[in-house]
C-alpha positions in Angstrom: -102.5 -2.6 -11.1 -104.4 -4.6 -13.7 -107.0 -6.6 -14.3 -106.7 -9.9 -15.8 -108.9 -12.8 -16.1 -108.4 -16.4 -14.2 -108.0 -19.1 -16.7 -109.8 -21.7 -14.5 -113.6 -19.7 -13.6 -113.1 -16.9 -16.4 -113.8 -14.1 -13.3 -111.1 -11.1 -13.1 -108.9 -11.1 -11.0 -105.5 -9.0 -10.1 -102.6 -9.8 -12.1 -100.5 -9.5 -8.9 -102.2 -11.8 -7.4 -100.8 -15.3 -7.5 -104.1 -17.2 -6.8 -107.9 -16.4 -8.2 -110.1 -15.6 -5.1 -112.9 -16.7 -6.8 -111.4 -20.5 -7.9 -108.3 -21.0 -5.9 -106.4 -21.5 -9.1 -103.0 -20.7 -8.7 -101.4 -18.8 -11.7 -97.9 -20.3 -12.7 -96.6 -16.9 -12.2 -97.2 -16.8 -8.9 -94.4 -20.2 -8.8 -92.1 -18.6 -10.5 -92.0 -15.5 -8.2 -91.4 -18.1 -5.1 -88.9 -19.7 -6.5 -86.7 -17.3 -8.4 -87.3 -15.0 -5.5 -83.8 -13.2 -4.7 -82.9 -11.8 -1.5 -79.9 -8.9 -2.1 -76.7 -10.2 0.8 -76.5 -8.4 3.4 -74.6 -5.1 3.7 -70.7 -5.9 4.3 -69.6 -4.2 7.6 -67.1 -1.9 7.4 -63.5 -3.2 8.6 -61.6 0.2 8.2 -61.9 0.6 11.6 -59.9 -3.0 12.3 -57.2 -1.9 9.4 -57.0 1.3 11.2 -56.2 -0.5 15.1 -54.1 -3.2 13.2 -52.0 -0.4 12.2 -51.6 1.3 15.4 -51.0 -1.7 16.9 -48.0 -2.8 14.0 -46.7 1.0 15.1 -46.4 0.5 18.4 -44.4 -2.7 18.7 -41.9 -1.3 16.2 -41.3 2.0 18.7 -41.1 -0.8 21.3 -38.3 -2.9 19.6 -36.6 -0.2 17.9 -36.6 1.9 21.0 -34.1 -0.9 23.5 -31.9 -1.0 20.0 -31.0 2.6 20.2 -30.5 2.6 23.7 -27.6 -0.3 23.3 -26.4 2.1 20.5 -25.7 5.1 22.5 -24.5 2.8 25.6 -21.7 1.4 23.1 -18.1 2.5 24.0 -17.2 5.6 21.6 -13.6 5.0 20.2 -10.9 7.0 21.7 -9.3 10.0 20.2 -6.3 9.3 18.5 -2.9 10.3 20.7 -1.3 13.3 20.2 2.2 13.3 19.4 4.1 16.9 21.4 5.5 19.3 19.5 8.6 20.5 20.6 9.1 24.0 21.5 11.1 26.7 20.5 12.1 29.2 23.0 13.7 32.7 22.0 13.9 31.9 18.7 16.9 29.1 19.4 16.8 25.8 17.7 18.9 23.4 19.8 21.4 21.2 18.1 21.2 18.0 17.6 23.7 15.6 19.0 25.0 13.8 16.3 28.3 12.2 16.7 31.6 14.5 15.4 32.6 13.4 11.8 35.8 11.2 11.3 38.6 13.7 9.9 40.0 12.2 6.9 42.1 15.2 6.2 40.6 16.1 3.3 40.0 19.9 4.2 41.4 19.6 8.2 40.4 22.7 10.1 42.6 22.5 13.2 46.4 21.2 11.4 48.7 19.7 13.8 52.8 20.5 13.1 52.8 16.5 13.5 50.9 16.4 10.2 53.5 18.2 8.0 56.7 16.0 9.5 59.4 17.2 10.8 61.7 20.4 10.3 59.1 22.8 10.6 60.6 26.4 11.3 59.9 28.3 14.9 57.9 30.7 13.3 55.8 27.9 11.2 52.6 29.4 10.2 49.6 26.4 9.9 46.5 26.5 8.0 44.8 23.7 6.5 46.7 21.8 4.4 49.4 24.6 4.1 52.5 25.7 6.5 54.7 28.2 5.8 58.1 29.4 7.5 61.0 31.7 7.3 65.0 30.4 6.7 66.7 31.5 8.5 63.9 31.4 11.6 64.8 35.3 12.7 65.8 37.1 8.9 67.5 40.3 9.3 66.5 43.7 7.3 67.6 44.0 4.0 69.1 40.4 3.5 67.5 38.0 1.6 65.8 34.8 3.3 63.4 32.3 2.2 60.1 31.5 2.9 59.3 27.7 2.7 56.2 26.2 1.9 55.0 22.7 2.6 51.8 21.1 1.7 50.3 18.4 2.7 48.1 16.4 -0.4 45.6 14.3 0.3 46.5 10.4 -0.8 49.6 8.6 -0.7 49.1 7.1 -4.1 50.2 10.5 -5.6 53.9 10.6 -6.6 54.2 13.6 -8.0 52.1 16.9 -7.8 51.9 19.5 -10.5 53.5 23.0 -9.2 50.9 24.9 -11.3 48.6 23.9 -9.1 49.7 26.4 -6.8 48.6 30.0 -7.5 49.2 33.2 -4.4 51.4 35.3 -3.6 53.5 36.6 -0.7 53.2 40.0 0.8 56.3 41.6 2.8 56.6 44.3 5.5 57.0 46.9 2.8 54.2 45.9 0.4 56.8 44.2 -1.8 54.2 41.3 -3.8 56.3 38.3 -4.9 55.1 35.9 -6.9 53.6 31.9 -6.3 55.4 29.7 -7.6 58.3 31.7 -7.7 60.0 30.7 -11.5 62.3 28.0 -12.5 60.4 25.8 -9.5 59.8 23.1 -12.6 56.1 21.6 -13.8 56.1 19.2 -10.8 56.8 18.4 -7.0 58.1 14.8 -5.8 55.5 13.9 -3.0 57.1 11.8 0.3 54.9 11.1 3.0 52.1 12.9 1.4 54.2 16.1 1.8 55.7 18.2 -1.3 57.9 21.5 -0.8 58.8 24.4 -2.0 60.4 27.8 -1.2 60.0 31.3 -2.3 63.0 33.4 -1.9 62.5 37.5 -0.8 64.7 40.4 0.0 64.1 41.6 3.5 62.8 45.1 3.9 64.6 47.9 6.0 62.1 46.8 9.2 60.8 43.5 9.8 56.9 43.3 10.5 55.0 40.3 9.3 54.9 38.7 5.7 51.3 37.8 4.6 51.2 34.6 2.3 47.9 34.1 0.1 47.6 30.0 -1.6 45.2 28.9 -4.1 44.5 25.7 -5.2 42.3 24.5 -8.0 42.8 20.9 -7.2 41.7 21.2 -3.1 39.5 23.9 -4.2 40.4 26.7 -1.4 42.1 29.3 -0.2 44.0 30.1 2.9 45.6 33.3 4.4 48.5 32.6 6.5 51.0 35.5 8.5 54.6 34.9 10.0 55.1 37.5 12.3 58.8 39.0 13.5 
């Protein structure tokens, strides 16, 4: 602190103090402290603690909503499992058949020939396989005279008129072993067709004992083969 000296009575006085105590005077200092005197605000109270409950509070009533939401979630239908479709069985290694209606014959490759097929004259001891039927002349030949073996077959479309004899390819096997030749020669290049039948004969010199002739045809056109026997 310091001493200064009171411009009114000329005593000393205290330069903090606003007014002489000698005089009264009042220094102009002393006005300016009063009225530029500042109070600091007061302290600012702390609201972490309100953030903090407004938080717990905002927590809780989202567990509260979100809590009924997956309840109706789980309580929802789950969707059924797709059907299963059986698998059939196989027992002992068999596969059963299925039952599909027979297949029209158009005599194409017939399996089963009926002598009604290849017209009539057919010999007794007519031999029938597929398209082909064969048959001795006379029907009972005797040993060691000559007979003839006739061969018919049946083609497959009336529009043919003619059928080529080379065609034909085989042979014909006697009791002995004696091999003849199909077609036999001087039978011509081709066969008149009637009624979808053509004809021709092979002609063979009986052995000393009848047994059974074996007949092997060929056929590049019909594409097979068939084995056929007359037996005595």
């Amino acid at each position: 602190m310091a001493l200064v000296t009171c411009p009114e009575c000329g005593k000393h006085k205290s330069d903090k103090a606003g007014t002489c105590p000698h005089c009264g005077f009042q220094s102009p200092v002393a006005e300016l402290r009063v009225v530029f005197s500042y109070e600091p605000p007061a302290p600012k109270k702390d609201q972490s603690g309100c953030l903090g409950c407004l938080t717990l509070l905002a927590i809780s009533g989202l567990i509260y909503w979100i809590g009924p939401c997956s309840k109706n979630l789980d309580e929802q239908p789950k969707p059924s499992p797709p059907p299963q479709i059986p698998i059939p069985q196989i027992q002992s290694g068999r596969i059963e058949p299925s039952k599909a209606e027979p297949a029209e014959n158009h005599d194409e490759n017939p399996s089963a020939p009926d002598a009604a097929d290849f017209g009539p004259g057919l010999g007794k001891n007519a031999s029938l396989q597929g398209r082909y039927a064969v048959w001795t002349d006379p029907d009972n030949p005797l040993p060691r005279k000559p007979y003839r073996i006739i061969v018919r077959i049946k083609v497959p479309s009336n529009e043919t008129e003619s059928y080529p004899i080379d065609d034909i390819s085989g042979h014909v096997i006697v009791s002995d072993g004696h091999k003849v030749t199909i077609p036999p020669p001087g039978t011509g290049k081709f066969l008149k067709v009637q009624d979808r039948i053509v004809q021709f004969d092979v002609r063979v010199l009986g052995p000393d004992k009848l047994v059974r002739d074996r007949i092997v045809l060929r056929s590049a056109l019909f594409n097979d083969e068939q084995t056929l026997e007359i037996v005595y």
